[in-house]
C-alpha positions as CSV (number, residue, x, y, z in Angstrom):
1,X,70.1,107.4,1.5
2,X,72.8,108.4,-1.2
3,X,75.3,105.6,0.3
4,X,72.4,103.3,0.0
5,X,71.5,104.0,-3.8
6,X,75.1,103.8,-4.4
7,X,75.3,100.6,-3.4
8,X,71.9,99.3,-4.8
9,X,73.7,100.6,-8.2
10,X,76.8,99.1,-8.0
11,X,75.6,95.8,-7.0
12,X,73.2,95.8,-10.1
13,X,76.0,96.9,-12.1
14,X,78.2,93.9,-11.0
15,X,75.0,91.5,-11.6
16,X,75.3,92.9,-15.0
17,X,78.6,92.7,-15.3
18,X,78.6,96.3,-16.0
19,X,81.9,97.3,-14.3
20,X,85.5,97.0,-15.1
21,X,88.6,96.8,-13.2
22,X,92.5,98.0,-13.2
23,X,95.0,96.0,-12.3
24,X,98.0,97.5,-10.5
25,X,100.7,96.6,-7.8
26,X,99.3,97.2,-4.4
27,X,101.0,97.7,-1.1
28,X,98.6,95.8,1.0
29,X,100.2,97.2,4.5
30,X,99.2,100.8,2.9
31,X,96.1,99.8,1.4
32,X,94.7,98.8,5.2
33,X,95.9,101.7,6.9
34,X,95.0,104.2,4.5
35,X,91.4,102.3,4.9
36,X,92.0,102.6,8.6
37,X,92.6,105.9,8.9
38,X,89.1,107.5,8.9
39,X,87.9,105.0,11.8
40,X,90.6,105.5,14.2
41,X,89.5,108.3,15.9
42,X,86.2,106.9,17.6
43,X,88.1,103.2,17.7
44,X,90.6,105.2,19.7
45,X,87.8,107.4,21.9
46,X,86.1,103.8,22.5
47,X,89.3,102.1,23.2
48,X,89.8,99.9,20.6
49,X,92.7,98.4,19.4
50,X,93.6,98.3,16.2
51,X,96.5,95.9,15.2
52,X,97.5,94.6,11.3
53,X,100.4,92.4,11.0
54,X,100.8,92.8,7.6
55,X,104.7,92.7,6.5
56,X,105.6,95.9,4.3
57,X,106.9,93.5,1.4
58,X,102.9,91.7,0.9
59,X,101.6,93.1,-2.2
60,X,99.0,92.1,-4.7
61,X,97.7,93.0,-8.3
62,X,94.0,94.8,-7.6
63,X,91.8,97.6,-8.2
64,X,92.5,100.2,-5.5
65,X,90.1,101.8,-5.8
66,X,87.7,98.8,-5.6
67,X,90.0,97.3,-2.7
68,X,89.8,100.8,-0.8
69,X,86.4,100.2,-1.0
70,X,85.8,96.4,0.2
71,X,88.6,97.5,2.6
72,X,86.3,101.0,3.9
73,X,83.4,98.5,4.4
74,X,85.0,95.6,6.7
75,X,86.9,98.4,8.9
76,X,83.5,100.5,9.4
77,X,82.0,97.4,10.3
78,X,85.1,96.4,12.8
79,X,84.7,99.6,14.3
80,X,81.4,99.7,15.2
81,X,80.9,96.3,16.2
82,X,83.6,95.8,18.1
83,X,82.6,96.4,21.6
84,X,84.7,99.3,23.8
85,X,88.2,98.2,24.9
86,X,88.6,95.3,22.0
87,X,90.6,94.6,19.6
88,X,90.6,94.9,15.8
89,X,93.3,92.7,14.3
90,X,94.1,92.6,10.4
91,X,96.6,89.9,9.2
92,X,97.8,89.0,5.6
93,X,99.6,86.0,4.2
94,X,100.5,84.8,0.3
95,X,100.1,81.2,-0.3
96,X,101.0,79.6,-3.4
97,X,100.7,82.8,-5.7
98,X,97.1,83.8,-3.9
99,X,96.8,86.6,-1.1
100,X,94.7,85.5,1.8
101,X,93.7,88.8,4.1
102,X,91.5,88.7,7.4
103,X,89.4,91.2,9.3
104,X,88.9,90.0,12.6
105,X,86.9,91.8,15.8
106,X,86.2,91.1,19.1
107,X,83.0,91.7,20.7
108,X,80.9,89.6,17.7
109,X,77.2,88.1,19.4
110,X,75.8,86.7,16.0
111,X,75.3,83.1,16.0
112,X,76.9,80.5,13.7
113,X,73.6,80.5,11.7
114,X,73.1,84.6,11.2
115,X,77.2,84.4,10.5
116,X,75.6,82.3,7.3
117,X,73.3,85.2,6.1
118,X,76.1,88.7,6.8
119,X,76.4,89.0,2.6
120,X,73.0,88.4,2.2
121,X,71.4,91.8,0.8
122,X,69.9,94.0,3.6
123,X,70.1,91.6,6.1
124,X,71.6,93.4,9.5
125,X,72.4,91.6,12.9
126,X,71.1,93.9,15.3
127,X,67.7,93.8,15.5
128,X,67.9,96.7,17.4
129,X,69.2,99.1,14.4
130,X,66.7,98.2,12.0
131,X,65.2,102.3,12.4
132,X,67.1,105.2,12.3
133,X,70.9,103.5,11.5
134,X,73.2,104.4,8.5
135,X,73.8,100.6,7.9
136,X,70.9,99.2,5.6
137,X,72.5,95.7,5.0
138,X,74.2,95.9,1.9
139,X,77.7,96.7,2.8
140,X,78.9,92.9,3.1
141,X,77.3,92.0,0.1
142,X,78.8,94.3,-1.6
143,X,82.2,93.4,-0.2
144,X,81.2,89.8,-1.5
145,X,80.7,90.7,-4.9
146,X,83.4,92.7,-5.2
147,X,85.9,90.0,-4.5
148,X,84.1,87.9,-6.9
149,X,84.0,90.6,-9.8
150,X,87.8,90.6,-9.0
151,X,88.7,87.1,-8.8
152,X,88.7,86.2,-5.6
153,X,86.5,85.5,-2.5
154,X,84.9,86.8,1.3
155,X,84.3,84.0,3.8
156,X,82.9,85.3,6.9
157,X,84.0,83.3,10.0
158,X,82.9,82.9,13.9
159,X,86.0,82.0,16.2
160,X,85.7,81.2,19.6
161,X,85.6,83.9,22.2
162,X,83.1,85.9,20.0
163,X,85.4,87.0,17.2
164,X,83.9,87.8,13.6
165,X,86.3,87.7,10.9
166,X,85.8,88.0,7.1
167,X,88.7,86.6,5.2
168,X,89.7,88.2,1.7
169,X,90.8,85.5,-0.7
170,X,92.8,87.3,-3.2
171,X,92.9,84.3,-5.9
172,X,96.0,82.8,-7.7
173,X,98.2,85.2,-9.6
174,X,97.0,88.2,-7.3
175,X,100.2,87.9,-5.4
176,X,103.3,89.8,-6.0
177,X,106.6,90.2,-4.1
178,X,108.4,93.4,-3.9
């Protein structure tokens, strides 16, 4: 119920335009794994592989705290979702002076059209978790806004096979070289 009000405030606070943000130089390789960390245990115990080809050199200006927590969000998702013995697979690349970074798990049984609604607020996928489950819908839209209060965007995706993939846009001027 906390992680929920928390949420609900935050969001309001970004409708507001309440919050503010740092800007620093951000390892993106150790953002993700740091992020990843708290999740591998049970992705392990399940099966799941977890894979981020993100070269040690890809960095970007951010919030890290902010990008910790868009970053927390997608991975607890990943790991959840994903169904036992898949893969989790996190990839970065800097285009023209933008980041672009994507989240990407197997095991996905949403439909093109309920891919559409996954930032909407309190909208969940699984019928069957709508009593009793930690998730209460607002994670993704959170993760949504956050990238907008920060300059960038979150596209969710459907690939072929049943992969769900959310790819961070990390807009021009976000990328820096180290």
């Amino acid at each position: 119920m906390q992680t929920m009000v928390n949420n609900l405030l935050m969001l309001a606070r970004l409708d507001a335009r309440q919050m503010t943000f740092r800007r620093e130089h951000l390892r993106l390789a150790e953002l993700v794994n740091a992020g990843w960390r708290p999740f591998a245990e049970q992705a392990r115990q399940r099966q799941i592989t977890f894979e981020s080809a993100i070269g040690d050199d890809l960095a970007c200006l951010g919030d890290p705290d902010t990008l910790s927590m868009v970053l927390s969000n997608l991975l607890a998702n990943a790991s959840e979702y994903t169904n036992n013995g898949g893969l989790i697979r996190v990839v970065a690349q800097a285009t023209d002076g933008a980041v672009e970074l994507t989240i990407a798990n197997a095991g996905c049984s949403l439909t093109q059209e309920q891919i559409a609604q996954v930032f909407d607020r309190f909208w969940r996928g699984d019928p069957s978790r709508r009593d009793g489950s930690i998730h209460c819908g607002l994670g993704l839209a959170l993760v949504q806004r956050l990238m907008t209060a920060l300059g960038g965007s979150a596209i969710a995706e459907l690939h072929p096979g049943g992969v769900f993939a959310v790819r961070l846009n990390f807009g021009p001027g976000s990328q820096e070289r180290h």
